[in-house]
C-alpha positions as CSV (number, residue, x, y, z in Angstrom):
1,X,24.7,17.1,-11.6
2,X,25.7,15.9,-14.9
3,X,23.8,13.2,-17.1
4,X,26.5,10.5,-16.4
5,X,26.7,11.1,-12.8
6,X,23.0,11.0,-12.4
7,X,23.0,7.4,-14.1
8,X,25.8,5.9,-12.5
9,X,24.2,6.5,-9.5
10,X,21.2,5.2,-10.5
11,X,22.6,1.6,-11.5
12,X,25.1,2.1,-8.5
13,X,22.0,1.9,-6.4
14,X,20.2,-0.9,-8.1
15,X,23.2,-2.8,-8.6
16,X,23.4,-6.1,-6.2
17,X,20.1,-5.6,-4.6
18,X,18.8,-9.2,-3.1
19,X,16.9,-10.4,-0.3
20,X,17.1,-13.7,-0.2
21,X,18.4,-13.3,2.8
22,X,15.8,-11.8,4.4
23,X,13.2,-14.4,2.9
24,X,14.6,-16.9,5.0
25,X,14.4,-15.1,8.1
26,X,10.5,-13.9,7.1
27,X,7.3,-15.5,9.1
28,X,6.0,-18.4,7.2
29,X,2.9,-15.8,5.8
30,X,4.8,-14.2,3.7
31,X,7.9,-16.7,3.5
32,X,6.2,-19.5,1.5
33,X,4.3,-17.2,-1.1
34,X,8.0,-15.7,-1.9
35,X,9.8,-18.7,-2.0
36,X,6.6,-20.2,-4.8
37,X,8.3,-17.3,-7.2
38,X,11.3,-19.1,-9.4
39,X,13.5,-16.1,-10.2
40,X,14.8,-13.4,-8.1
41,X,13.3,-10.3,-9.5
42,X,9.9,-12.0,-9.4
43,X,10.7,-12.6,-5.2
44,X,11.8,-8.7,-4.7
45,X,8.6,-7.6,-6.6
46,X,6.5,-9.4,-4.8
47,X,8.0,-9.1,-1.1
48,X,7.8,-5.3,-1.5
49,X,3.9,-5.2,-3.0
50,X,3.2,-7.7,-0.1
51,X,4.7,-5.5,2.5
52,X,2.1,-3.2,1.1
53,X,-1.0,-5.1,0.7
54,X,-0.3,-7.0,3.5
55,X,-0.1,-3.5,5.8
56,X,-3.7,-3.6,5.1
57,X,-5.2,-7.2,6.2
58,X,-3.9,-6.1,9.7
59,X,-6.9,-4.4,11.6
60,X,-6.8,-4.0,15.6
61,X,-3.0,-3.9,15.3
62,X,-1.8,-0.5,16.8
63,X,1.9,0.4,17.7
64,X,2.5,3.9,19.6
65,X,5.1,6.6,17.5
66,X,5.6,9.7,18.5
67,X,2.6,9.8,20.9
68,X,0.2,8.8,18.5
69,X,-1.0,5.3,17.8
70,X,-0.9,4.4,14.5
71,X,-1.7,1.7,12.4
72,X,0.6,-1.1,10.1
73,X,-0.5,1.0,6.5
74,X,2.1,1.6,4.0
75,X,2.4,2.9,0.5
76,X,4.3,1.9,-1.5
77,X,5.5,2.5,-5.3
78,X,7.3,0.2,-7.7
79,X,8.7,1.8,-11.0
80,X,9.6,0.0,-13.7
81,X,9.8,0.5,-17.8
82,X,6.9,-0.4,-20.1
83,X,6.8,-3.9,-19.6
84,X,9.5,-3.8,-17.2
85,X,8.7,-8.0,-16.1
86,X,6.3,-6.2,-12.9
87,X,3.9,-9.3,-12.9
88,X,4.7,-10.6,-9.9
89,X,3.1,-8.0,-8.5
90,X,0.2,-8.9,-9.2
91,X,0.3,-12.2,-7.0
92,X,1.2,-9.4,-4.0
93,X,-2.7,-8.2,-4.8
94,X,-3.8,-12.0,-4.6
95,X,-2.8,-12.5,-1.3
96,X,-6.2,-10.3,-0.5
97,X,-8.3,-12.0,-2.8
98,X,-10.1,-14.2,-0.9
99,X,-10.8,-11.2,1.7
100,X,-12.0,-9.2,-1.1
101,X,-14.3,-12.0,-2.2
102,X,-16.1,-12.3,1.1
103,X,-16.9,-8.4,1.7
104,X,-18.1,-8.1,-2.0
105,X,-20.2,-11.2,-1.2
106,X,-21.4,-9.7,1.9
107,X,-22.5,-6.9,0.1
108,X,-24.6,-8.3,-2.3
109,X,-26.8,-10.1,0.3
110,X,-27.1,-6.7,2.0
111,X,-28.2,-5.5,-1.6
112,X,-30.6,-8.4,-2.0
113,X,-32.2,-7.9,1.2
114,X,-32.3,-3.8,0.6
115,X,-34.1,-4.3,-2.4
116,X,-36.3,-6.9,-0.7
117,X,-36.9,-4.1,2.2
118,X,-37.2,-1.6,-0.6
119,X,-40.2,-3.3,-2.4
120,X,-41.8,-3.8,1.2
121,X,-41.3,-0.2,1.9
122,X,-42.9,1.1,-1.3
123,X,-45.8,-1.3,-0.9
124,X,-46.6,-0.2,2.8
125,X,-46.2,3.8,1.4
126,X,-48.8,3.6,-1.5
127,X,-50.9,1.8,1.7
128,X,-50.3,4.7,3.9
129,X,-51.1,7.4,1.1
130,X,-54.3,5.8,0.6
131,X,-55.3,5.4,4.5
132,X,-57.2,8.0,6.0
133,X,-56.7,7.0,9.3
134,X,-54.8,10.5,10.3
135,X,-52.8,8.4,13.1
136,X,-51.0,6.2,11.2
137,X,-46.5,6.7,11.2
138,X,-45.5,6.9,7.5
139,X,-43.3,3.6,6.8
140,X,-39.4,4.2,7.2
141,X,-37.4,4.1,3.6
142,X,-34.3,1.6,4.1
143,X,-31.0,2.6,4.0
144,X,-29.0,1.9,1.3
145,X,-26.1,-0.9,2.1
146,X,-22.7,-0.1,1.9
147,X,-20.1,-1.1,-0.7
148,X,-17.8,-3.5,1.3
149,X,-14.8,-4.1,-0.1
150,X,-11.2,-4.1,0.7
151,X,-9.7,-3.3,-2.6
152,X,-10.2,0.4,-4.1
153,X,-10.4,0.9,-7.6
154,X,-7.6,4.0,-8.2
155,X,-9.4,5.1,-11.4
156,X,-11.5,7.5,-9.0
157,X,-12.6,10.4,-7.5
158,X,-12.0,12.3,-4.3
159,X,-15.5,11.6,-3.4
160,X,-15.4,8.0,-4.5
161,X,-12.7,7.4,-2.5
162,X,-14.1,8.8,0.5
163,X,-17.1,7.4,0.1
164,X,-15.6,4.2,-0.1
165,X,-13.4,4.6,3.0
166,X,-16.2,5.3,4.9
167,X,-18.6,2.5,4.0
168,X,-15.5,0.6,4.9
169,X,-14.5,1.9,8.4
170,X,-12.3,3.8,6.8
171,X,-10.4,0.7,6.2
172,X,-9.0,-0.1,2.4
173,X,-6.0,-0.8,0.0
174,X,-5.2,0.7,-2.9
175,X,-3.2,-1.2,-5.4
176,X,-2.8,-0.7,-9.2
177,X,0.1,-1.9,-11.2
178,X,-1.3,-0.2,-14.7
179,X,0.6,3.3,-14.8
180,X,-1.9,4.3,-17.6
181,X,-5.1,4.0,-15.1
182,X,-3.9,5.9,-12.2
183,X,-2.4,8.5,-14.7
184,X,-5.5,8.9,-16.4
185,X,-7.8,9.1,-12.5
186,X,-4.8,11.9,-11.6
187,X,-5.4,13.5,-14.2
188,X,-8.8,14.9,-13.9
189,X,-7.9,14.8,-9.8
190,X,-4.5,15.2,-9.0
191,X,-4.6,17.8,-6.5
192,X,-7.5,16.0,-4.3
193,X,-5.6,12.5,-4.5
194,X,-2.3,14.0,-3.7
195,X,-4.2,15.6,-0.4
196,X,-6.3,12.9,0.5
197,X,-3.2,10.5,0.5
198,X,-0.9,12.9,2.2
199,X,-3.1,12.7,5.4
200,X,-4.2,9.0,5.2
201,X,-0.8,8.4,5.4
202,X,-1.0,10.2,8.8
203,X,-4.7,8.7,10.0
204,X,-5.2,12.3,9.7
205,X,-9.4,12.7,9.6
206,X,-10.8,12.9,6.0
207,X,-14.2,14.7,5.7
208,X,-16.5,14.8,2.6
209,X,-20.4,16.1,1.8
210,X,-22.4,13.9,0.3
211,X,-24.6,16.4,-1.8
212,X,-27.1,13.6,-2.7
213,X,-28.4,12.9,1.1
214,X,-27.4,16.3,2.0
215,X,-24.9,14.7,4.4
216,X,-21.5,15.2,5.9
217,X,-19.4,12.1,6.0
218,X,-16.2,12.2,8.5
219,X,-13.8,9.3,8.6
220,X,-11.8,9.7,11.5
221,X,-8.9,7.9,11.2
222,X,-8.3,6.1,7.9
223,X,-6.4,3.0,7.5
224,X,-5.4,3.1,3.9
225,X,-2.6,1.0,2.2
226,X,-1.3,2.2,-1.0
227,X,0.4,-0.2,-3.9
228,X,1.2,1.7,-6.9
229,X,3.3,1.0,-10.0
230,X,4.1,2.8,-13.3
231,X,6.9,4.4,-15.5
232,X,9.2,7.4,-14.1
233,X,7.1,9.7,-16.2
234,X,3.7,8.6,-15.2
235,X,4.9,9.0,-11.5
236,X,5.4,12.7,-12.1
237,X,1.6,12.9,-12.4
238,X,1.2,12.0,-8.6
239,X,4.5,13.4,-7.2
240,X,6.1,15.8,-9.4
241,X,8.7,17.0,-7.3
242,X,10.2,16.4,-4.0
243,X,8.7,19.5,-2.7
244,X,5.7,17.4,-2.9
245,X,4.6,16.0,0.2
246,X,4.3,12.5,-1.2
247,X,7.9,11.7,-2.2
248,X,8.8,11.3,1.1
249,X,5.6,8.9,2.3
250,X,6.5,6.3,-0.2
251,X,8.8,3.3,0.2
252,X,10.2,3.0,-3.8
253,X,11.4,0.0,-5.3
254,X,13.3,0.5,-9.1
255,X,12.6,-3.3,-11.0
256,X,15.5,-3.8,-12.5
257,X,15.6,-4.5,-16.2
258,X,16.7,-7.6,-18.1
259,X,17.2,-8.2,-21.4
260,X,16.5,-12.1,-21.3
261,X,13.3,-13.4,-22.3
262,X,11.6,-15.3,-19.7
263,X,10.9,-19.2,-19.9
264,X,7.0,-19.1,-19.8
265,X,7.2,-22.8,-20.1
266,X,9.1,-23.0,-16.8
267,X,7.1,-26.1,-15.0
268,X,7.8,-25.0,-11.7
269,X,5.3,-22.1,-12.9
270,X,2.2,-24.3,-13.3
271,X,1.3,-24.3,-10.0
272,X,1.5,-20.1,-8.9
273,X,-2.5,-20.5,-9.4
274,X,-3.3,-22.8,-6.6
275,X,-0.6,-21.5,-4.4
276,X,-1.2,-18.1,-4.4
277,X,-5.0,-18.9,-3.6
278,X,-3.7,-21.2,-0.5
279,X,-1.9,-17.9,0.6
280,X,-4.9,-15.6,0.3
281,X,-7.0,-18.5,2.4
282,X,-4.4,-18.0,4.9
283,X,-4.7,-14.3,5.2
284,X,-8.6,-14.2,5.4
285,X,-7.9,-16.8,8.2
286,X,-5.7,-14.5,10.3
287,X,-8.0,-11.5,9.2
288,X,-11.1,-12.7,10.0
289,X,-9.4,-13.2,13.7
290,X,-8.2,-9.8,14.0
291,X,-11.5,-8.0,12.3
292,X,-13.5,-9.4,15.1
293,X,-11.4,-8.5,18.2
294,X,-13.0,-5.8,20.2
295,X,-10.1,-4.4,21.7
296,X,-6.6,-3.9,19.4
297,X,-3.2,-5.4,20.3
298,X,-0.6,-3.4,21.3
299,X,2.8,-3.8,19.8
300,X,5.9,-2.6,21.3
301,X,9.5,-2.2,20.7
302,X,11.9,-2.7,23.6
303,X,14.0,-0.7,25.7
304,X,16.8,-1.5,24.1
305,X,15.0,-1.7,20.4
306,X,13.9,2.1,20.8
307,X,17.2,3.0,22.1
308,X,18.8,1.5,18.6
309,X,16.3,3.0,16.6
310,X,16.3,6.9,17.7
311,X,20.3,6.2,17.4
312,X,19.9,4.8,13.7
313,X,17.5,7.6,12.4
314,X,19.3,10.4,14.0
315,X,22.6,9.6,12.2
316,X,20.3,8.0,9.3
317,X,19.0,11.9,9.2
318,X,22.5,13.7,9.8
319,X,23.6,11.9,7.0
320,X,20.5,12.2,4.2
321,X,21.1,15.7,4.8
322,X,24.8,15.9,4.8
323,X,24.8,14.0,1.2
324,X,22.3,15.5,-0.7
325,X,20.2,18.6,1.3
326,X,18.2,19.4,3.5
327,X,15.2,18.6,1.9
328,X,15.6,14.7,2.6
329,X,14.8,16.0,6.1
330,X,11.0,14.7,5.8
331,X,12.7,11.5,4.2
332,X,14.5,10.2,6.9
333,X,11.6,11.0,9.5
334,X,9.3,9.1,7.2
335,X,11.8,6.3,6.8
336,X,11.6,5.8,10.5
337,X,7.4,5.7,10.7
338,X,7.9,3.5,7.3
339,X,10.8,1.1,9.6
340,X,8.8,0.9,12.1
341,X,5.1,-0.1,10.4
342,X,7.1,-3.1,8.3
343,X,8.4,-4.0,12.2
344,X,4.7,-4.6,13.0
345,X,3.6,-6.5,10.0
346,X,6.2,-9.1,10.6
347,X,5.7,-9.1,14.0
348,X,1.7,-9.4,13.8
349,X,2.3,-11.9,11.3
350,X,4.6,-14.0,13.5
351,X,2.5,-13.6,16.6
352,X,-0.3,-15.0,14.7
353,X,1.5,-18.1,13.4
354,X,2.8,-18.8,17.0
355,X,-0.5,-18.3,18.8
356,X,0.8,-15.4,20.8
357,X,-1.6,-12.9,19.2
358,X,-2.4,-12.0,23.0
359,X,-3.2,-8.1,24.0
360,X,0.3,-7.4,23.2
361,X,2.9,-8.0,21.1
362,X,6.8,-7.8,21.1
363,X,9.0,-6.9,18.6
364,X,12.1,-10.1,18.4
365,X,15.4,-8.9,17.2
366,X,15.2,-10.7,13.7
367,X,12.3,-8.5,12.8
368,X,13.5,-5.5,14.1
369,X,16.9,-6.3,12.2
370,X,14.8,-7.2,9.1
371,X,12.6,-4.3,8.9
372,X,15.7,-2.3,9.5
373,X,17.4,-4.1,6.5
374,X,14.9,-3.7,4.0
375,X,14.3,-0.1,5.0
376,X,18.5,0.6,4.4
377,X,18.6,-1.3,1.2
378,X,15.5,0.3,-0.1
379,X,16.9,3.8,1.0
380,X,18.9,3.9,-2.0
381,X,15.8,3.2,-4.4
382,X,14.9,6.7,-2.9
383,X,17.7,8.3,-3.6
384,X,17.3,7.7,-7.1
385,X,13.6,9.1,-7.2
386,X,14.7,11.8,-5.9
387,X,17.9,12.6,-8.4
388,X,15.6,11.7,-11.1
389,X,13.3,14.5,-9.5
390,X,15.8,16.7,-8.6
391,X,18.2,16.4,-12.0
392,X,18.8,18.4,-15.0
393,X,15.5,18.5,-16.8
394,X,16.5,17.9,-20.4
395,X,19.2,15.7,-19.9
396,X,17.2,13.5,-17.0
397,X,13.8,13.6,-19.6
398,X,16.0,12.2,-22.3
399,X,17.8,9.9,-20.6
400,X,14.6,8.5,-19.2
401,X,12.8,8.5,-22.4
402,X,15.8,6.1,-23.6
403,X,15.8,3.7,-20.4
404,X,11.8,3.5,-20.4
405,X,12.4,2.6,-24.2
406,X,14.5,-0.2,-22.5
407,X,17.7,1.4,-23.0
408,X,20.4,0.4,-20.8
409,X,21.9,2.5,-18.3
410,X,25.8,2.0,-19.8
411,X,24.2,2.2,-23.1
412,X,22.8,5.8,-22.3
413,X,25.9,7.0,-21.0
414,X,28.0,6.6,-24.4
């Protein structure tokens, strides 16, 4: 592939992509927050880092693919340029805020009372060591709380991670837009993150020893959402190729560059704040609801849904393969998993606003349509991660040094 045919497809792909369309069409969870943004990158940032966190605020939602159930969990990676404009995907992350706040307030009145418990313990232990009654039960040590949270910091270990998930349920999200932090974690980890993501992805079990309590901890099946942003080049830390079984479990987005500065003045700005924080309220409100249930709910496609769908990825699959190789084999069976979790966000999402959150759910046509939109448009996004993978190595590391520089695409090709 030569240099200029490798970056006329790339802008060929990002050219024209919008989704106001599909805004419109959104539950009101996720519609209003979108519609708060002014500009249309700012709305396309945010709806895909949404999709994402939002795949994680949906416990006791299970949808049945392939014979397994499986949960709403996504991962999902933005790239952009050094300060390619990816703030808004930041108020994506604040739609969990308020659920973050209450497990991280939970946990420190667990603390509080451990370290209550822990001062009674040692108190009743110097008593026993000084009894000489030979009948007397030594006093029982209390355990140590767990670190509730629903956010993950990424600059981590295997084992933190782990240990994390499973003081959690094996519940969690994932989301860092700094390149430079997750770059720096992969660094000293890369080959236990890229495993331990490749089977959360799956709910496959994740199993770790805890050398400290001499204890083996199994979490088995993980619900872990994935946000990630950075440059092209800092990606190639976490999937360096696309025989790398990550490429195909992400859904990419590619921000689109501009070159005008933006009005930080704009007065239709001054209120993301307080908006964004009503959104988060009304997440915790629909999370506390599903966290407590003690049975999940089920969602289904219909007959004629899973009909349309094994039609669409069969040809969506002939045709990967038929354009660029067979490697975009494990693409196009991803894509369909990938189709098919975003069908049971917006689904849960609207069930929950129409007060038909019952023991079942039902896909309608305008999400099924929807999820099947974003997933075609986004498709393309793909396809450039993976010619950017899959180029020339010296022309596609200088052509990306120039466009991460800010470089446009035309401007590279002379």
């Amino acid at each position: 592939m030569s240099s200029n045919d490798f970056l006329s497809g790339l802008e060929k792909h990002i050219k024209g992509f919008s989704i106001d369309g599909i805004i419109n069409e959104l539950p009101g969870l996720l519609q209003r927050p979108c519609n708060f943004l002014v500009d249309e990158n700012e709305k396309e940032v945010f709806l895909i880092g949404a999709l994402g966190a939002v795949s994680g605020f949906l416990p006791n939602i299970k949808g049945l693919y392939s014979g397994k159930w499986i949960s709403p969990n996504l991962f999902v990676y933005v790239l952009a340029g050094y300060g390619g404009g990816k703030g808004s995907l930041d108020y994506a992350r604040d739609l969990g805020t308020k659920i973050h706040q209450a497990k991280r307030d939970e946990a420190r009145q667990l603390k509080a009372k451990y370290l209550k418990d822990l001062e009674a313990y040692k108190k009743r232990l110097k008593e026993y060591n000084k009894s000489e009654n030979a009948h007397d039960e030594p006093p029982t040590k209390p355990p140590k709380p767990p670190t509730l949270l629903l956010y993950i910091p990424a600059n981590n270990s295997k084992s933190g991670v782990y240990q994390l998930l499973g003081e959690n349920d094996g519940k969690g999200i994932m989301f860092e837009s700094e390149g430079d932090t997750l770059a720096d974690a992969l660094k000293q980890d890369y080959g236990s993150f890229s495993d331990t993501l490749r089977m959360a992805f799956h709910h496959e079990r994740l199993a770790f020893f805890r050398r400290g309590n001499d204890e083996l901890v199994e979490i088995e099946n993980p619900e872990l959402s994935v946000v990630l942003s950075s440059t092209f080049n800092q990606m190639k830390t976490l999937i360096p190729s696309i025989e790398n079984g990550l490429f195909s479990r992400f859904l990419y987005y590619e921000l689109k560059q501009t070159i005008k500065f933006t009005n930080v003045f704009d007065n239709k700005k001054q209120d993301y704040q307080q908006h964004f924080e009503d959104a988060s309220i009304a997440f915790k409100n629909m999370f506390d609801i599903l966290e407590q249930l003690q049975t999940p709910i089920y969602f289904w496609l219909t007959e004629v849904q899973q009909q349309k769908f094994v039609e669409l990825f069969d040809a969506k699959k002939s045709k990967l393969i038929d354009e660029i190789d067979i490697s975009m084999s494990g693409t196009a069976n991803r894509l369909g998993i990938i189709a098919f979790r975003i069908m049971m966000i917006l689904s849960a999402l609207r069930a929950y606003e129409e007060g038909t959150l019952n023991n079942s759910i039902r896909c309608t046509d305008t999400d099924f349509n929807n999820a099947l939109r974003i997933v075609e448009r986004l498709e393309k996004h793909a396809r450039t991660v993976y010619e950017y993978l899959n180029g020339q190595p010296e022309k596609k590391k200088m052509a990306f040094e120039l466009k991460n520089m800010g470089t446009s695409i035309r401007d590279i090709e002379k």
